[in-house]
Phi, psi and omega in degrees: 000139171297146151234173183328288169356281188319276181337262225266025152027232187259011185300329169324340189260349169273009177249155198250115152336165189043013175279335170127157133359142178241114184271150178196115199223084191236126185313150170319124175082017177295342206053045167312293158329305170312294182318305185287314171305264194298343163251322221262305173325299161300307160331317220252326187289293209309345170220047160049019166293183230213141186211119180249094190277111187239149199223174183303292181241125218276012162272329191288314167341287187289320162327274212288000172268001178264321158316323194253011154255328183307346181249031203359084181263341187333298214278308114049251169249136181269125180255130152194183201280174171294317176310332181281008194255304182302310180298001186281298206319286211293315191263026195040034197273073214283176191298155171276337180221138178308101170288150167261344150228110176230140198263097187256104159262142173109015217302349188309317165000312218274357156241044168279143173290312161310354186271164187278197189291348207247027174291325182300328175274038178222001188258306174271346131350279174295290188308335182279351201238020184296326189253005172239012181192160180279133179248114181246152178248118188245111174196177218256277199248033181268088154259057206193292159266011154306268204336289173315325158281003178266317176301339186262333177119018187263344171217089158291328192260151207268342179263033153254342175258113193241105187266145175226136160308153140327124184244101178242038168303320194268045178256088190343290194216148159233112171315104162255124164263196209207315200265165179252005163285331180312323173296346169285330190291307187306321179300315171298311173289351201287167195238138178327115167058037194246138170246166182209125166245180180216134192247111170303116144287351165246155172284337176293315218259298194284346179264349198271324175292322184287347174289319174294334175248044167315307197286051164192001186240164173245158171235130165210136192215176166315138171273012192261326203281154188284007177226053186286328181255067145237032182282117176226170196276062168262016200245138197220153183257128189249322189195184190299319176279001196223060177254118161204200178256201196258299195265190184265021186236131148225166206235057185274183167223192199302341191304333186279349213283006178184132178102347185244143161266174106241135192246107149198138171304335194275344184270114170247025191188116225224137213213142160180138170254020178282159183247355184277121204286329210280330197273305205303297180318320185286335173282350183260000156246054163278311172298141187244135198285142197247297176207207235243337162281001164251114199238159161194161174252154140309107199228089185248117148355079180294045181320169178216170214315330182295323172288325191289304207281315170303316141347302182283330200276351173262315175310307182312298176284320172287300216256307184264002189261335160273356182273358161277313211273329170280308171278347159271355206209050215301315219296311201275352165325291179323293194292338180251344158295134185211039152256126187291122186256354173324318197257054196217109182310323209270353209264160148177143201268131164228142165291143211324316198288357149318331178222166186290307175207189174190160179240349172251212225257153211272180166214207157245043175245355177108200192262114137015073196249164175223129203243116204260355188227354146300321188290278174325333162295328168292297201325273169327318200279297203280355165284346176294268193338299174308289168324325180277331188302316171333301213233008187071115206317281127042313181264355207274321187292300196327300194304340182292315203303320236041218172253037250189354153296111202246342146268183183203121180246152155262051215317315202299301170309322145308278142349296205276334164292340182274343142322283163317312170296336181281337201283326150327297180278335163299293175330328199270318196263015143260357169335103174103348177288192181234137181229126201270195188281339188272350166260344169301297191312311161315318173272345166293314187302322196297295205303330172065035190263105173238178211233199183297341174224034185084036183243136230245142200231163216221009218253138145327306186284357196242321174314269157000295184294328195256352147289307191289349194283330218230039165033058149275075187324050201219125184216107198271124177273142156265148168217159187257135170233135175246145181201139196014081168060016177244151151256159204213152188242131215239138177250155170219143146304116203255175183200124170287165189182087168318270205323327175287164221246319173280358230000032173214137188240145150112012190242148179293000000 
């Protein structure tokens, strides 16, 4: 497999501030990381430069600062968060030393609904430091903000950009299931020694499946979050080849989606029902591939249009009808809003010392701030959305997935033949019977036949139809019966039979 390296060859010794943004816009396992650490970094000690490498989360932190004394880099590179950046940003504090480079990895972050409130001082961060220092952007899945740094003018030249694709050879297949009983079903089927994770989009749902599978599951969420202290240190390194967790479950949400490897040949099955591409894609490259005999499937939530569209109508209504109305319209925004905006992402209250100055209005929570680049992330999400409600999550994901996929199943299409086939075979060994109301009851759940709106249907004549429609040689007669002095209304199975001159055999 190619990597970052192979790609920017010896161009590293030819970049320059003010050259424009150095993009390495490379798939999970590229050797992005490598590349700054084992090439660029050594290069840089050798004439005392300087590398300030900043990263998402203080697990990636600790990872990689145990990489840079082991190569002994300390003097080298510096690691540390975006948040400790900001918080400098914020207390007017400057950098301790001039870098000469600097590294943002992981930048999709910087328009995630998971970054914190201050992203816009990691923004001025950069523009201040664009002309005094090489600025490289590092992600998996930042086409949002590649995009963005190319549109503002911050990367013009196309020999600044080094792209590596997505490879999703070793993945067997990718599965879209429909029902959410289904992540029970994997859990419940997997086989010795076989593993799963599963990336929740809600935290609820993922705390409710790990109380019931506890015994056979791991839990990991936000150490932020209200069900932190069920967080747990289950992911352990045994060798080069074997960082994983301990049980055969494992039950996460986007908190694993960066900063974790996991290497084990035993995780066969990566699960996950988020609708955002950028969180889905980085969760389905948490495994890291060991050689060309480590295969695992994908198993993704196909949501539909109806779920998508709800999607759109809370970003839209929760989130963009005051974040519009505040960037086109600020001055009357202020003076005439009297709707609580607290719980609105683009929004956030600072205290005066926290900022230089403000025009807007005070409270007692601080001053009116607007995160101009959360806001471009709702912008980005609901245009993800619409597009997919368009064209179907299901084609929406593929074009990200690419072409390296190399099967694609549909459990709903699966489900409805192993249906159809249990329902066959019930039908055939009731043939000529009388089926009385508890059996009656019985063959409606199995056929499972509902209407537009979910309402579970009951009628002989809509049954009848939904055998000829799905070529099912099978046909129910009503009949009136007396049995012990009541009459009773009894159904029997009928079986077509081309060859009889009545072309139904077996009915009473």
């Amino acid at each position: 497999m190619k990597t970052i390296t192979d790609l920017v060859k010896e161009d590293y010794k030819n970049w320059k501030f003010g050259q424009g943004a150095i993009i390495l816009d490379g798939a999970t396992g590229s050797g992005k990381t490598s590349f700054i650490l084992n090439t660029l970094a050594k290069y840089l000690q050798s004439r005392n430069e300087r590398i300030l490498y900043l990263v998402s989360r203080k697990k990636l932190q600790d990872d990689l600062l145990r990489f840079v004394d082991n190569l002994d880099l300390d003097d080298t590179i510096y690691v540390t968060t975006y948040q400790s950046i900001q918080t400098r940003l914020i207390k007017h504090k400057p950098l301790q030393y001039n870098y000469k480079y600097i590294v943002y990895d992981e930048c999709h972050y910087f328009t995630s609904d998971g970054w914190n409130r201050y992203t816009d001082k990691i923004f001025d961060f950069f523009k201040m430091e664009q002309n005094s220092a090489v600025n490289i952007f590092m992600s998996g899945t930042g086409e949002n903000i590649f995009n963005w740094l190319k549109n503002k003018g911050f990367t013009t030249r196309k020999e600044n950009i080094y792209t590596i694709p997505y490879n999703y050879d070793y993945v067997e297949k990718v599965v879209f299931y429909y029902d959410d009983s289904t992540v029970e079903d994997i859990f419940n089927n997997l086989k010795d020694n076989e593993k799963c994770i599963y990336f929740s989009k809600t935290l609820d749902r993922a705390k409710k499946l790990f109380d019931k599978y506890k015994n056979k599951a791991n839990f990991i969420c936000s150490r932020f979050c209200r069900y932190r202290k069920y967080n747990q240190d289950c992911i352990k390194t045994y060798s080069r080849d074997l960082i994983t967790f301990e049980k055969p479950i494992l039950i996460t949400t986007t908190a694993l989606d960066v900063g974790v490897s996991l290497i084990d040949r035993n995780i066969k099955y990566i699960i996950t029902d988020l609708n955002n591409i950028d969180q889905l894609q980085q969760c389905l490259g948490r495994k890291r591939i060991i050689d060309t005999t480590d295969t695992c499937i994908f198993y993704i939530k196909n949501h539909s249009k109806k779920s998508l569209n709800g999607s759109i109508r809370t970003i839209k209504n929760a989130v963009l009808e005051d974040a519009n109305k505040y960037y086109y319209d600020r001055e009357n925004f202020v003076k005439d809003h009297t709707r609580d905006i607290e719980n609105n992402p683009c929004f956030y209250y600072a205290r005066p010392e926290e900022i230089d100055n403000t025009q807007e209005q005070n409270s007692k929570a601080g001053n009116l701030m607007f995160n101009y680049y959360t806001y471009i992330y709702y912008l980005i999400q609901l245009k993800n959305l619409k597009k997919a409600e368009k064209i179907g999550f299901d084609e929406f994901v593929l074009e990200h997935l690419g072409s390296t996929i190399r099967k694609i199943e549909y459990l709903e299409e699966i489900e409805k033949q192993q249906k159809q086939d249990e329902l066959l075979v019930y039908l055939d060994s009731i043939v000529g019977e009388r089926l009385f109301k508890d059996k009656q009851k019985e063959l409606i759940k199995l056929i499972g036949l509902k209407d537009s709106r979910g309402r579970i249907q009951k009628s002989i004549k809509q049954f009848n139809a939904y055998f000829e429609a799905n070529k099912m040689d099978y046909i129910i007669k009503s009949k009136r019966v007396k049995v012990e002095g009541k009459l009773h209304t009894v159904w029997i199975i009928g079986k077509i039979d081309y060859d009889n001159s009545s072309g139904i055999k077996n009915v009473e």
